[in-house]
PDB file of N, CA, C, O and CB in Angstrom:
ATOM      1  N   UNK A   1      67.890  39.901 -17.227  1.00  0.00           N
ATOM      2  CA  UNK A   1      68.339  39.169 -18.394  1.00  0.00           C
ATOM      3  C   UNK A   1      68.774  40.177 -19.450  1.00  0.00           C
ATOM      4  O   UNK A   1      67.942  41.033 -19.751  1.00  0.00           O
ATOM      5  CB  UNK A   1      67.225  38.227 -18.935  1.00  0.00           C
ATOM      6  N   UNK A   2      69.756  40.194 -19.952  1.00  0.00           N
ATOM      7  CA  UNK A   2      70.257  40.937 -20.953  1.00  0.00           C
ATOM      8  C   UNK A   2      70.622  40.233 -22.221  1.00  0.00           C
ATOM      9  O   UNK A   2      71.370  39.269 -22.382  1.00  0.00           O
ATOM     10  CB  UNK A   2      71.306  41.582 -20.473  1.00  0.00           C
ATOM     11  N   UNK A   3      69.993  40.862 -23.005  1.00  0.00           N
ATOM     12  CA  UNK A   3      69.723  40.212 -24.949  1.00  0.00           C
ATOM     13  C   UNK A   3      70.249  41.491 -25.895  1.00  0.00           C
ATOM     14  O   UNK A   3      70.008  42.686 -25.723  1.00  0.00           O
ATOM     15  CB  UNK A   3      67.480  39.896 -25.540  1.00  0.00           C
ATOM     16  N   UNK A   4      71.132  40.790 -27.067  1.00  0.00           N
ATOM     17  CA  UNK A   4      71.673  41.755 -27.793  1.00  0.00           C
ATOM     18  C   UNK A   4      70.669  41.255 -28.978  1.00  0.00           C
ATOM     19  O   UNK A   4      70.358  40.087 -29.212  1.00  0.00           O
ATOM     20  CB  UNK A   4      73.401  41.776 -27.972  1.00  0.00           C
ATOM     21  N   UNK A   5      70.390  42.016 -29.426  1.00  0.00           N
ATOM     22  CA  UNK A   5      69.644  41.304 -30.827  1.00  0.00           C
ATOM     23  C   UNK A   5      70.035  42.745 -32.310  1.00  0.00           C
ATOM     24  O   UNK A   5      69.766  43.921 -32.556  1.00  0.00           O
ATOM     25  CB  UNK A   5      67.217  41.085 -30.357  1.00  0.00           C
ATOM     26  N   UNK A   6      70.602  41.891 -32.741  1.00  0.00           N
ATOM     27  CA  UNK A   6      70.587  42.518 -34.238  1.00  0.00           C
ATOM     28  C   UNK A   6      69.700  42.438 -35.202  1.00  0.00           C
ATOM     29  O   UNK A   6      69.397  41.465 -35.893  1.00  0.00           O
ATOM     30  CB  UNK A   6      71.482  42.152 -34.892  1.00  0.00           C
ATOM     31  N   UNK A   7      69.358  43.357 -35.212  1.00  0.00           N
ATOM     32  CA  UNK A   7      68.056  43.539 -36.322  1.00  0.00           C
ATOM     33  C   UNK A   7      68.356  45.036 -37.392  1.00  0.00           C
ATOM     34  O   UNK A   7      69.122  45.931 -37.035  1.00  0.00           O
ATOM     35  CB  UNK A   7      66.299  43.839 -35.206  1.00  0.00           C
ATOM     36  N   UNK A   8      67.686  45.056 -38.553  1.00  0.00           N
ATOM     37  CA  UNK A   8      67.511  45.963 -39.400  1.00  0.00           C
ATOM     38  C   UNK A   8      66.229  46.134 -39.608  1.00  0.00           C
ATOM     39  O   UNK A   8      65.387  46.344 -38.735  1.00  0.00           O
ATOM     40  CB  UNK A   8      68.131  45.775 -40.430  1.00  0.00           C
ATOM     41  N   UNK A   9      65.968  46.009 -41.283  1.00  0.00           N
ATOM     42  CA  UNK A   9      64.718  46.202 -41.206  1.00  0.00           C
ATOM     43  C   UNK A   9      63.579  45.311 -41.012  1.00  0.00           C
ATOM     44  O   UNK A   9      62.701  45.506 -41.853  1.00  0.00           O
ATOM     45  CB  UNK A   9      64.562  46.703 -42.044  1.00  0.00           C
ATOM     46  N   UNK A  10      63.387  44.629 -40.381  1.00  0.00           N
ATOM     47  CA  UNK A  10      62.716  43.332 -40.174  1.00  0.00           C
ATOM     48  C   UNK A  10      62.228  43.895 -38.932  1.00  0.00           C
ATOM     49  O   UNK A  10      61.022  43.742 -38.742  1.00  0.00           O
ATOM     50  CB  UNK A  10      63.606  41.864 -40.140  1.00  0.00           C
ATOM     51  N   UNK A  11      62.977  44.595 -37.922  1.00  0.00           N
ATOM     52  CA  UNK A  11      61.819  45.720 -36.898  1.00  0.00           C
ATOM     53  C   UNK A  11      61.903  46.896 -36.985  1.00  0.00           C
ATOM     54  O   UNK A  11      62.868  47.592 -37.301  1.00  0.00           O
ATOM     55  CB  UNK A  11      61.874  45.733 -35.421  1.00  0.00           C
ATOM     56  N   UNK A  12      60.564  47.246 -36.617  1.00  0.00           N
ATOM     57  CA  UNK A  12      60.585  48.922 -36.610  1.00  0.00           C
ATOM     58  C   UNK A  12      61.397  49.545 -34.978  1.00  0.00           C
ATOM     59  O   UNK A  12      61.186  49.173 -33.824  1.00  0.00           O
ATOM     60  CB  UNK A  12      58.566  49.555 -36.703  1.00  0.00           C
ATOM     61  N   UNK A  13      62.182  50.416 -35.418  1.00  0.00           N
ATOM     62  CA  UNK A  13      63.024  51.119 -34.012  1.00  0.00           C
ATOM     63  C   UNK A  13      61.803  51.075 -32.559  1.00  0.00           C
ATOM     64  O   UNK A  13      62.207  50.857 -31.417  1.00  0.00           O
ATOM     65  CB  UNK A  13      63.533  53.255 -34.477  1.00  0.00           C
ATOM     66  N   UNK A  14      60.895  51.226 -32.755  1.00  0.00           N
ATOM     67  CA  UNK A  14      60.324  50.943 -31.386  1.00  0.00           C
ATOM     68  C   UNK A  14      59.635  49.164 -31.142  1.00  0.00           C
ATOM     69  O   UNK A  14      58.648  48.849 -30.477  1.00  0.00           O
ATOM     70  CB  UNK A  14      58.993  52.212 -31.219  1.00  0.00           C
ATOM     71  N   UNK A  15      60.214  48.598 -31.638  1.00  0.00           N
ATOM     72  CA  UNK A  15      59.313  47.205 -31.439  1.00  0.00           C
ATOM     73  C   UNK A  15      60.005  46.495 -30.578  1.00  0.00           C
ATOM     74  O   UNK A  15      59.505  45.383 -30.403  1.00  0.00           O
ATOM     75  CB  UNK A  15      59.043  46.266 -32.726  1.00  0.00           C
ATOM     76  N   UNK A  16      61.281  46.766 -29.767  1.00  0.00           N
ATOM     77  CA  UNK A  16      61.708  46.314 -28.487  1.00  0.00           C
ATOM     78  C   UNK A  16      61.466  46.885 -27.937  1.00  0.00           C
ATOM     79  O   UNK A  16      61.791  46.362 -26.870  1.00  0.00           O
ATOM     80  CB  UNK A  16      62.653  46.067 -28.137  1.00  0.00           C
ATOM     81  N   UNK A  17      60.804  48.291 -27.596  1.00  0.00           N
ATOM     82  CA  UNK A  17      61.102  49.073 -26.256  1.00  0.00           C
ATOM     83  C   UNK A  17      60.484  48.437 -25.394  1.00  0.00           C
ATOM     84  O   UNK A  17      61.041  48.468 -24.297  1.00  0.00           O
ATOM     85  CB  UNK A  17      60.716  50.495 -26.132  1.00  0.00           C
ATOM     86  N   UNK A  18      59.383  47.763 -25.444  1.00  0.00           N
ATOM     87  CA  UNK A  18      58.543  46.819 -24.238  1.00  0.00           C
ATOM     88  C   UNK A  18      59.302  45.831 -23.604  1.00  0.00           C
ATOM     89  O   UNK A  18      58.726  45.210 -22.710  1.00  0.00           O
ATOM     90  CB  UNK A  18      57.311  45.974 -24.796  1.00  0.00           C
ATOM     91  N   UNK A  19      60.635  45.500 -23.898  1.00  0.00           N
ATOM     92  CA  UNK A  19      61.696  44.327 -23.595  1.00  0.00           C
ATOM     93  C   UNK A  19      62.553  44.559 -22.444  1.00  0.00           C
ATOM     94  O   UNK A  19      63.706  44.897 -22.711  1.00  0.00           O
ATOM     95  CB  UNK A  19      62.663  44.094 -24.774  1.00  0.00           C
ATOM     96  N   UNK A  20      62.249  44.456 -21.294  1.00  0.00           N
ATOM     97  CA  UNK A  20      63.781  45.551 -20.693  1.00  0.00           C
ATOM     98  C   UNK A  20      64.846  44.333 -20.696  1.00  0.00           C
ATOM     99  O   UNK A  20      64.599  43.234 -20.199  1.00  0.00           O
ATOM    100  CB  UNK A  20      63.650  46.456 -18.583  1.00  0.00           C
ATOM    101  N   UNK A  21      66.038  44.672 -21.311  1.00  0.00           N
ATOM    102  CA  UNK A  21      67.570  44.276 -21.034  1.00  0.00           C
ATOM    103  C   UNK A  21      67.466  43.820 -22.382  1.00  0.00           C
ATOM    104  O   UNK A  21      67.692  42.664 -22.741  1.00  0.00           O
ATOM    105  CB  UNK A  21      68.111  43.110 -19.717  1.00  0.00           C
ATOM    106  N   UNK A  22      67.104  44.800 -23.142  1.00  0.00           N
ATOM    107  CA  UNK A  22      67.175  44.455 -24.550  1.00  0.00           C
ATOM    108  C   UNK A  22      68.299  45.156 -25.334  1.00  0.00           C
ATOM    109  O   UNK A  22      67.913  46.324 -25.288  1.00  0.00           O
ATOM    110  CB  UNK A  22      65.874  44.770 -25.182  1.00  0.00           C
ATOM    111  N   UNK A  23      69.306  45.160 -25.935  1.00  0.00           N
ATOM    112  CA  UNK A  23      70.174  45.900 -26.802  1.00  0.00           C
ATOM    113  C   UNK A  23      70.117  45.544 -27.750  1.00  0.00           C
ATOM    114  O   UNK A  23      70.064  44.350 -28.044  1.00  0.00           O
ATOM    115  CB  UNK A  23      71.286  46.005 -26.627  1.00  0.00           C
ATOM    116  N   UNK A  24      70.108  47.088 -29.023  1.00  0.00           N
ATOM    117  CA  UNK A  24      69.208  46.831 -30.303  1.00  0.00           C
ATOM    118  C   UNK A  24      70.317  47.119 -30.520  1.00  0.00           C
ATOM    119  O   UNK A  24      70.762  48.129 -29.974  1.00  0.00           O
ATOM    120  CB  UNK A  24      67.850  47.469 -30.929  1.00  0.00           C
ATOM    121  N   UNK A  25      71.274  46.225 -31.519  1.00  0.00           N
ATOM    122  CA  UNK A  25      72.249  46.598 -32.663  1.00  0.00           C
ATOM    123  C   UNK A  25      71.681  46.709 -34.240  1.00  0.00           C
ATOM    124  O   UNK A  25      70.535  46.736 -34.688  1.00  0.00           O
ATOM    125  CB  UNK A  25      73.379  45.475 -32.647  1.00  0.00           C
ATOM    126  N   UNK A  26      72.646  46.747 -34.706  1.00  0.00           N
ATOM    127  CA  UNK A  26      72.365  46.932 -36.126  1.00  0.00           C
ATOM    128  C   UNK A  26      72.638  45.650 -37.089  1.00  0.00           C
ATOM    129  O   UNK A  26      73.627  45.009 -36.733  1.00  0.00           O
ATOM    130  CB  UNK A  26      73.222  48.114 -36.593  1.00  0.00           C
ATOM    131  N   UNK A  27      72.230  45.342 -37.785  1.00  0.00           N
ATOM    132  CA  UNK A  27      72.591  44.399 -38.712  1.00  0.00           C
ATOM    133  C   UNK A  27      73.809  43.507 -38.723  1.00  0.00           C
ATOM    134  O   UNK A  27      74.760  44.139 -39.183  1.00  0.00           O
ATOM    135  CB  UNK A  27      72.614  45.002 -39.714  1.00  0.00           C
ATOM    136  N   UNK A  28      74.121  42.324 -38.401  1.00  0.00           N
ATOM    137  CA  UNK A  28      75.474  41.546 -38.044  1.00  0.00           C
ATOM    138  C   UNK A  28      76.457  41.799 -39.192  1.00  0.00           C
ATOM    139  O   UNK A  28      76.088  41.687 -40.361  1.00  0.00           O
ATOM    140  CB  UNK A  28      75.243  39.857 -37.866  1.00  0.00           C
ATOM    141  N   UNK A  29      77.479  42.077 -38.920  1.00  0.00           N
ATOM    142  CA  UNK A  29      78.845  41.182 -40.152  1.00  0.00           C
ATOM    143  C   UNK A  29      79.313  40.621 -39.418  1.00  0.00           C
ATOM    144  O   UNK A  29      78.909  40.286 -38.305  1.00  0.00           O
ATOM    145  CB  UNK A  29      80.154  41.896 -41.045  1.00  0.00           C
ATOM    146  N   UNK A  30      80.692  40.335 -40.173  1.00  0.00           N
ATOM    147  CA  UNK A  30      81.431  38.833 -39.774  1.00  0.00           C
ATOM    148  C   UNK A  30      82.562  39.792 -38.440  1.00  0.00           C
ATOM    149  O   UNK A  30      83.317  40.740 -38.656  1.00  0.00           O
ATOM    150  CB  UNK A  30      82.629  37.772 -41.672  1.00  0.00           C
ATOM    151  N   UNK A  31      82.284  39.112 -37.178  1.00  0.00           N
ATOM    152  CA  UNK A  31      82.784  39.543 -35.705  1.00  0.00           C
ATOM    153  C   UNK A  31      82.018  40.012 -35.011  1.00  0.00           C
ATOM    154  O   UNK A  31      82.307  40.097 -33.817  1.00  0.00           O
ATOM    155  CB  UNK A  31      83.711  40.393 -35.573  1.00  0.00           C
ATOM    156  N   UNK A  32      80.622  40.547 -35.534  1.00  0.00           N
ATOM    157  CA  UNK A  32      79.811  41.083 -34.657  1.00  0.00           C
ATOM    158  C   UNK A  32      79.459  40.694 -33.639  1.00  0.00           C
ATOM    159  O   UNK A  32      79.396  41.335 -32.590  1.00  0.00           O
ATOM    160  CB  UNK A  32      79.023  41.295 -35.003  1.00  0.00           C
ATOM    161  N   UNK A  33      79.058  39.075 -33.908  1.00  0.00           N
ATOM    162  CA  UNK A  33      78.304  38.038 -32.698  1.00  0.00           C
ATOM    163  C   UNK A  33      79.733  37.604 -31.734  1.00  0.00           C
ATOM    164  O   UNK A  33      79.434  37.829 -30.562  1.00  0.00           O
ATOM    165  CB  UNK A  33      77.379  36.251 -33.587  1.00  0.00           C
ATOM    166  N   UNK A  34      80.804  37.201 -31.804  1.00  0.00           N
ATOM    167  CA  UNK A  34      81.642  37.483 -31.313  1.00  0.00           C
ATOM    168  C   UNK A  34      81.969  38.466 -29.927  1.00  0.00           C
ATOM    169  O   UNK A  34      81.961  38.130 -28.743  1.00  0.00           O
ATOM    170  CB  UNK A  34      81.995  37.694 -32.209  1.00  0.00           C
ATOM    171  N   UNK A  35      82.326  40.131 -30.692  1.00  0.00           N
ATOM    172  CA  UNK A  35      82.271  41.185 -29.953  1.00  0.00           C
ATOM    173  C   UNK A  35      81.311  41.211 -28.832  1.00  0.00           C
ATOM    174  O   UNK A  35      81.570  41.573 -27.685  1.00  0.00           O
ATOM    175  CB  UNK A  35      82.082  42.146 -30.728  1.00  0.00           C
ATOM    176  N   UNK A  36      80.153  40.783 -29.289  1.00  0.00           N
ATOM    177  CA  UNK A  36      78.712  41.014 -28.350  1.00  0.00           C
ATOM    178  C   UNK A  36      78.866  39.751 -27.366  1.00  0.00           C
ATOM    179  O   UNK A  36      78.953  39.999 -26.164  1.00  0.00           O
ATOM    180  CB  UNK A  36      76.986  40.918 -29.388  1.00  0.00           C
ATOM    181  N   UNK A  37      78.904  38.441 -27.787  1.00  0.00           N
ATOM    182  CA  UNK A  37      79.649  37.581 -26.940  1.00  0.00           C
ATOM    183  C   UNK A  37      80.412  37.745 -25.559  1.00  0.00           C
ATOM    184  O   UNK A  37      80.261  37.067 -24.542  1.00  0.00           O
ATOM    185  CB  UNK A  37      80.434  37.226 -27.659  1.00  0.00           C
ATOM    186  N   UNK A  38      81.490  39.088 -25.829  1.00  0.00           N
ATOM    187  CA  UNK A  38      82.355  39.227 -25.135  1.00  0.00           C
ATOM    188  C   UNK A  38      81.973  40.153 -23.741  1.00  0.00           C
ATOM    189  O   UNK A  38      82.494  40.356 -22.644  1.00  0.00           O
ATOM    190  CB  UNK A  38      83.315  39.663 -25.993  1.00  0.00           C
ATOM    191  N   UNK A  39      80.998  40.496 -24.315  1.00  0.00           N
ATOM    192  CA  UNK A  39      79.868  41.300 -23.097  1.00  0.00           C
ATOM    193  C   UNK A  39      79.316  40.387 -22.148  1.00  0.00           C
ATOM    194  O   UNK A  39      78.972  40.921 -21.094  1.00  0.00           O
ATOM    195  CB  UNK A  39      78.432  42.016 -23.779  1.00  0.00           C
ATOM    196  N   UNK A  40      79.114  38.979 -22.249  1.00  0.00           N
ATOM    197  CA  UNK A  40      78.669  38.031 -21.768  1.00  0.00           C
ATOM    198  C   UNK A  40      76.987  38.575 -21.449  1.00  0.00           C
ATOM    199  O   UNK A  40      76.491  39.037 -20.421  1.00  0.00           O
ATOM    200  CB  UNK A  40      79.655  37.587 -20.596  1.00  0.00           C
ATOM    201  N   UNK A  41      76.482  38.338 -22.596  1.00  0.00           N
ATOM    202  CA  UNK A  41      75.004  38.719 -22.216  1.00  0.00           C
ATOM    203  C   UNK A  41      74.155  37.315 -22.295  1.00  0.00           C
ATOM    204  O   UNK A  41      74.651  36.357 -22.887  1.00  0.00           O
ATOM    205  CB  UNK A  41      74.330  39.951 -23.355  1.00  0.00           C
ATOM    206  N   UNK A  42      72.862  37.219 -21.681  1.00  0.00           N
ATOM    207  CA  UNK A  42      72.269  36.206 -21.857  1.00  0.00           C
ATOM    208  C   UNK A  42      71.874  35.028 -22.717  1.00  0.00           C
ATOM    209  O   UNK A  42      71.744  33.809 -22.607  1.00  0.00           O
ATOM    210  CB  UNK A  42      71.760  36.525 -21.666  1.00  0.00           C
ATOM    211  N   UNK A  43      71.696  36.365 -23.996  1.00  0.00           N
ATOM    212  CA  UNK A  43      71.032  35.900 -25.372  1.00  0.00           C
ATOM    213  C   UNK A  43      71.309  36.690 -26.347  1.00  0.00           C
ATOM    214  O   UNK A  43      71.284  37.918 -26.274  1.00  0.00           O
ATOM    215  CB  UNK A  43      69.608  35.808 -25.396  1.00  0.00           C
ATOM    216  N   UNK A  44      71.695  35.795 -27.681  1.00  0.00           N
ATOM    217  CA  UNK A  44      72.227  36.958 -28.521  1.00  0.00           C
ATOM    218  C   UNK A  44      71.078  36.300 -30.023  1.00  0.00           C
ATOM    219  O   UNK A  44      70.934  35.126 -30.365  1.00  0.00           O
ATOM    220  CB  UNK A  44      74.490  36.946 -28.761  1.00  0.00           C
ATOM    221  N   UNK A  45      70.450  37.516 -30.622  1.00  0.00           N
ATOM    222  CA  UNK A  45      69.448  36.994 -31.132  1.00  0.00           C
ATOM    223  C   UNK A  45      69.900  37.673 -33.179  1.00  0.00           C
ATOM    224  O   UNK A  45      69.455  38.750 -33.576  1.00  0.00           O
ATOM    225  CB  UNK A  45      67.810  37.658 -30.055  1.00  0.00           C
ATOM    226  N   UNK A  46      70.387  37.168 -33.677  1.00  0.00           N
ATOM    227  CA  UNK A  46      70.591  37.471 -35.150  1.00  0.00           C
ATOM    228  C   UNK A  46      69.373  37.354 -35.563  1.00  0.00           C
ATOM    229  O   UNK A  46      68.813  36.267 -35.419  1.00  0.00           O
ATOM    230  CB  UNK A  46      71.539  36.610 -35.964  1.00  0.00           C
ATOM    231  N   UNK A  47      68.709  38.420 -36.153  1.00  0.00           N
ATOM    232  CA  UNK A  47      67.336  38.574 -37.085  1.00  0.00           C
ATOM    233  C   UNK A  47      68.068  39.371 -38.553  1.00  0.00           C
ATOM    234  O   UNK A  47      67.473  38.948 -39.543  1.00  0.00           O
ATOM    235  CB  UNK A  47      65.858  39.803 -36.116  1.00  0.00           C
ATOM    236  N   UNK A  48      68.711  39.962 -38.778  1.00  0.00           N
ATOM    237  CA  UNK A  48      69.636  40.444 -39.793  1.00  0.00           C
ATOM    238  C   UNK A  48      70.659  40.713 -40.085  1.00  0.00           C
ATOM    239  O   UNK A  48      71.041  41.706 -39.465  1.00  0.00           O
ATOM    240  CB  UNK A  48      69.531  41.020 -40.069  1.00  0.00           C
ATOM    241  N   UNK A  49      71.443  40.285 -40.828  1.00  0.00           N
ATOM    242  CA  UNK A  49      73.013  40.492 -41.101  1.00  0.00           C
ATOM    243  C   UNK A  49      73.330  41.134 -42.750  1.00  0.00           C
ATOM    244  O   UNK A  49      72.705  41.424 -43.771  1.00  0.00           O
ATOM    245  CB  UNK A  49      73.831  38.804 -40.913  1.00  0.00           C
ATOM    246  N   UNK A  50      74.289  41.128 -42.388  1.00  0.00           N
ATOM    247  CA  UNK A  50      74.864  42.085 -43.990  1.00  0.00           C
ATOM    248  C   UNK A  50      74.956  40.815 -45.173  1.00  0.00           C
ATOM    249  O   UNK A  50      75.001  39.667 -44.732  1.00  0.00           O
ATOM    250  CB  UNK A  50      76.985  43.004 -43.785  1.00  0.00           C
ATOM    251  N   UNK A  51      74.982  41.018 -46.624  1.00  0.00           N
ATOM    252  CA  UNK A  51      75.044  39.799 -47.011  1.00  0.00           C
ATOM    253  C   UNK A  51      75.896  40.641 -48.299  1.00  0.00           C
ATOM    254  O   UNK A  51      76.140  39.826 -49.189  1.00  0.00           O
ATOM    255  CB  UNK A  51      73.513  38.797 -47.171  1.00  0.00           C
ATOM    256  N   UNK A  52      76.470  42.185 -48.681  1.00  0.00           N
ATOM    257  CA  UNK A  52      76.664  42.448 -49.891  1.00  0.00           C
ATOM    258  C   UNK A  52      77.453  43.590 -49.228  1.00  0.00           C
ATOM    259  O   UNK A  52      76.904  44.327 -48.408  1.00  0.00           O
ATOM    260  CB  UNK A  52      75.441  42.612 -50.945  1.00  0.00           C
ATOM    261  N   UNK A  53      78.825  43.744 -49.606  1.00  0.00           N
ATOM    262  CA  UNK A  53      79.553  44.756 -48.797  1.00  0.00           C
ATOM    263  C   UNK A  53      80.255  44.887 -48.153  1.00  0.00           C
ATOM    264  O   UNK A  53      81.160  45.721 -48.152  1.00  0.00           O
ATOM    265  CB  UNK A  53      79.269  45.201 -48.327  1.00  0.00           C
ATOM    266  N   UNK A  54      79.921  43.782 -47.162  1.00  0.00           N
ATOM    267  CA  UNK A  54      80.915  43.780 -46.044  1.00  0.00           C
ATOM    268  C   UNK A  54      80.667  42.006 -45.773  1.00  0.00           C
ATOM    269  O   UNK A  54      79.736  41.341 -46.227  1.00  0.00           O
ATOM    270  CB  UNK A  54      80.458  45.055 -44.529  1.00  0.00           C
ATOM    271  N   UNK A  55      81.694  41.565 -44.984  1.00  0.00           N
ATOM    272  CA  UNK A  55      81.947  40.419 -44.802  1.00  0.00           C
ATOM    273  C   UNK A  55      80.545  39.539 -44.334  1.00  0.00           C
ATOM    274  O   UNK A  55      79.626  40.261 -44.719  1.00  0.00           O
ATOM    275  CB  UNK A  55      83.067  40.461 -43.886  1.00  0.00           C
ATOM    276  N   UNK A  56      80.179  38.799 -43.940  1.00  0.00           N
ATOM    277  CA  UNK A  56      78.997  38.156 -43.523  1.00  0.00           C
ATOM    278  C   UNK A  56      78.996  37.271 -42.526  1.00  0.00           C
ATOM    279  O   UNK A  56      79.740  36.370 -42.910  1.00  0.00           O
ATOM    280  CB  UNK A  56      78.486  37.583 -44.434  1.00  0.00           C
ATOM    281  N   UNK A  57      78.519  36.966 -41.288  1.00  0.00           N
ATOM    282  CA  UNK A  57      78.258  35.807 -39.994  1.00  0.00           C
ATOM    283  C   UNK A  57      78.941  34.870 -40.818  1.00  0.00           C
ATOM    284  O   UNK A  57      78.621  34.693 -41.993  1.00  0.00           O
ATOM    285  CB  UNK A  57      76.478  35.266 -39.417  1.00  0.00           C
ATOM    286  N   UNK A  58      79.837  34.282 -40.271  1.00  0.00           N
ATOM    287  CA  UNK A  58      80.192  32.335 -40.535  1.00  0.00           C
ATOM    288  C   UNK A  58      79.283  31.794 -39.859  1.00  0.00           C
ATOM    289  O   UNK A  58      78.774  32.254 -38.837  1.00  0.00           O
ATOM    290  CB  UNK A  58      81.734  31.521 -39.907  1.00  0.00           C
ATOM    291  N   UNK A  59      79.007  30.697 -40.441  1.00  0.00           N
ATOM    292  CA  UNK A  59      78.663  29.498 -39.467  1.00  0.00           C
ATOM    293  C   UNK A  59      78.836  29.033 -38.616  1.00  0.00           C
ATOM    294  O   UNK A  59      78.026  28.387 -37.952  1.00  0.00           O
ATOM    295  CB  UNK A  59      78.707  28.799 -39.588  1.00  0.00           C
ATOM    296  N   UNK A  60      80.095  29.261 -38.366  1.00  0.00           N
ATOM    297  CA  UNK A  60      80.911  29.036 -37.337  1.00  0.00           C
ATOM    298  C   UNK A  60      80.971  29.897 -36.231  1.00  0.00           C
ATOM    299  O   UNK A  60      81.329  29.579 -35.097  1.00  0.00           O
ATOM    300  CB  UNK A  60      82.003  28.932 -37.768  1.00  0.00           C
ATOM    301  N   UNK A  61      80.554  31.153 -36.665  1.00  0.00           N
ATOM    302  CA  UNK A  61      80.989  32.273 -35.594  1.00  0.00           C
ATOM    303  C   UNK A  61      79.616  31.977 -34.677  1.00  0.00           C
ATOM    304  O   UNK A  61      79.519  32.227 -33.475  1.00  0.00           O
ATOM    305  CB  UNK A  61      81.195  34.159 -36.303  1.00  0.00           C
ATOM    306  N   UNK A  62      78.420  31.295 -35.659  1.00  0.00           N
ATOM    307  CA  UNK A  62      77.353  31.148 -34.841  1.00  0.00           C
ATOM    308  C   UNK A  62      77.250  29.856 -34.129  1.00  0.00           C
ATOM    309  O   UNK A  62      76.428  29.764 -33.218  1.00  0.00           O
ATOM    310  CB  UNK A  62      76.248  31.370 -35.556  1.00  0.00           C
ATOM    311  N   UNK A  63      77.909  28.966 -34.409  1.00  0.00           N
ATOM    312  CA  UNK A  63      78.067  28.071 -33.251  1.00  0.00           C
ATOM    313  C   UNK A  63      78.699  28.086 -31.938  1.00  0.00           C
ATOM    314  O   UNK A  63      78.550  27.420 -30.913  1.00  0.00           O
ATOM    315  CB  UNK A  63      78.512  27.249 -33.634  1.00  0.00           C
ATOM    316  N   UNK A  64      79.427  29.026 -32.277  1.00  0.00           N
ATOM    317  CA  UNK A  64      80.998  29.233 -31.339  1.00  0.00           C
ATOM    318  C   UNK A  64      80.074  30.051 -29.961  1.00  0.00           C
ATOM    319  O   UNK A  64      80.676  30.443 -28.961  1.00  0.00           O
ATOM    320  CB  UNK A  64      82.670  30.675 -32.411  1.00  0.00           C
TER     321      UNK A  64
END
């Protein structure tokens, strides 16, 4: 099973390693979930996104 999960600081860098088929990204903006999408992975898990800076997740991008 392969899971992309975006996270910042909400985990510490080792708090997936116990996960195998886990891919730790970084914090979502707007195309991220998309891009990762396009990998066709199992599960795509948003725990943090950008909200000041750079564009931000639609709503939409998370339904899609």
């Amino acid at each position: 099973m392969s899971v992309v999960v975006f996270s910042g600081p909400s985990l510490r860098p080792g708090d997936l390693d116990a996960f195998p088929g886990v891919t730790r990204m970084p914090p979502a903006a707007r195309g991220d979930l998309w891009t990762a999408a396009t990998g066709s992975p199992d599960a795509i898990c948003l725990i943090d996104g950008y909200f000041d800076g750079r564009p931000s997740v639609m709503h939409k991008e998370i339904l899609w």
